[in-house]
N, C-alpha and C positions, 0 to 999 in steps of 0.2 A: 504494500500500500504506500501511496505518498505519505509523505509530513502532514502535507495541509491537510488531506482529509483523516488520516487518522487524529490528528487532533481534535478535529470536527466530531468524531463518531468517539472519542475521547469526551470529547466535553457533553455532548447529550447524552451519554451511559451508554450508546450503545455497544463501546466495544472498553477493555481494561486498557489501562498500560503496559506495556510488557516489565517484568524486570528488570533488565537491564535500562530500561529508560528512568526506571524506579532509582536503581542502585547509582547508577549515574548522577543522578540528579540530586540525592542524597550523599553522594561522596563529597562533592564540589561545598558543599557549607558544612560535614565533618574535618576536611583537610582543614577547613581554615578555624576548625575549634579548636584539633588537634595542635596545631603550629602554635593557636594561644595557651592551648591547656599545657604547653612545656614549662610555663611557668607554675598553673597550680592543677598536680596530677590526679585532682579529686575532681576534676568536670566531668559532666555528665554525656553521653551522644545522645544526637538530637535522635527524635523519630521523624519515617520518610513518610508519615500522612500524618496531617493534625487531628487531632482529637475529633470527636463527629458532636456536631454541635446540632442540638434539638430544638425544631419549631413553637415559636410560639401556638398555644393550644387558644382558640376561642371559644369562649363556651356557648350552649344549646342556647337558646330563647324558650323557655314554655309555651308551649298553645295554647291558646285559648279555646274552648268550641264556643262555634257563632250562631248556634240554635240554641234556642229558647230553654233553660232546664226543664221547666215544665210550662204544660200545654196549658195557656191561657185561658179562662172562662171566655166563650163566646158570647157576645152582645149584642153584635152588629155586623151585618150584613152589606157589602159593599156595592150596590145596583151601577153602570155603567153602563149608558147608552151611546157609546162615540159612534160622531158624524165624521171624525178623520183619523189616520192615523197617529197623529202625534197627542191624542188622547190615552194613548197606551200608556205615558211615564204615571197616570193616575190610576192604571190599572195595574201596574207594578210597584207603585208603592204602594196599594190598599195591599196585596199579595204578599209583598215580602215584610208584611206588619202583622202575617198572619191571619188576618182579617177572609173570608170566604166573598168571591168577586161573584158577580153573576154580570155578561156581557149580552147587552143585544144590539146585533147588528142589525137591526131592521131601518136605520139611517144613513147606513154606510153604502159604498159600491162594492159588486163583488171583487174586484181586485184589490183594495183594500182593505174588505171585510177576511181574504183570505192571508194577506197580508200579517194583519193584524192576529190569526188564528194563529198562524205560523209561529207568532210572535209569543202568544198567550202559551203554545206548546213548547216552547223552550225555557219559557220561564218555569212553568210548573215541574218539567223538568229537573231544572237545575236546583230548584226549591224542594222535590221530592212531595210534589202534588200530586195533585191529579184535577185532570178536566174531561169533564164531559158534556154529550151533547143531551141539551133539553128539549129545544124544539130547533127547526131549520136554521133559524138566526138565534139563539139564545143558547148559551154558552153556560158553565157553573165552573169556575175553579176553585180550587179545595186544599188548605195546606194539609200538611202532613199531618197535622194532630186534629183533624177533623173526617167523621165517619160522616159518610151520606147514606140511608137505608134508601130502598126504593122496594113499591109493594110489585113492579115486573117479576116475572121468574126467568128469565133471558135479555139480555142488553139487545138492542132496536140496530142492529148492524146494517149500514145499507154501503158502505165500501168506502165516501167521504162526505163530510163534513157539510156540503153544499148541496148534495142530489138527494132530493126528500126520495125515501122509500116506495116503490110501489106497493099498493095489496092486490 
């Protein structure tokens, strides 16, 4: 190998020094302890690595949990009727307050009312909700410490969100 690059593959670990470049290297500043040590025969030899010196440690930060210890008394019922999209930031802070949203889209356009669905399903998501469909436009989302009963005996599945069922 060259110099330059075993140096290179020296300095990033991935290869040792050989010995001899060890022993070498370490002779060159014994001769000249040696030449001093004529005068006092009690010095020491150096070593050819210095001592390993140990990283500072940072400690952990504790976590916190950012759910609620316990599931709030429910009071209040959050109704939401958005005529736009950007009515959403009020349906995700009722939501992530824990608060149960109920959304009807029967003032919005379908592009934005699926938008917006898009939007409500990620949130409850992320929140560990749930939402479901009440009627074609009307919407219920649900945090996590809240049960919803329903007297059905089979969920009303018609494949999405916007094409009411036929019978």
């Amino acid at each position: 190998m060259s110099n330059a690059l075993k140096k290179t593959m020296v300095f990033l670990g991935l290869a040792e020094e050989d010995l001899e470049d060890q022993n070498a290297t370490a002779q060159q500043p014994t001769q000249s302890v040696q030449q001093s040590s004529v005068a006092t025969p009690a010095a020491k030899p150096q070593n050819s690595r210095p001592a390993p010196q140990r990283a500072a440690v940072t400690p952990l930060r504790r976590v916190t949990p950012t759910r609620q210890a316990g599931a709030p008394v429910m009071n209040e019922i959050l109704t939401v009727h958005p005529a736009e999209y950007r009515d959403a930031k009020s349906i995700a802070e009722g939501f992530r307050d824990g608060l149960p949203v109920i959304i009807n889209l029967s003032r919005m356009n379908e592009p934005d009312a699926k938008r917006l669905i898009d939007f409500a399903s990620g949130l409850t998501m992320g929140l560990n909700g749930r939402i479901e469909r009440v009627t074609s436009k009307v919407f219920l989302l649900t945090p996590e410490h809240i049960e919803v009963g329903s007297d059905e005996s089979a969920p009303n599945d018609s494949g999405s969100f916007f094409v009411t069922p036929t019978a």
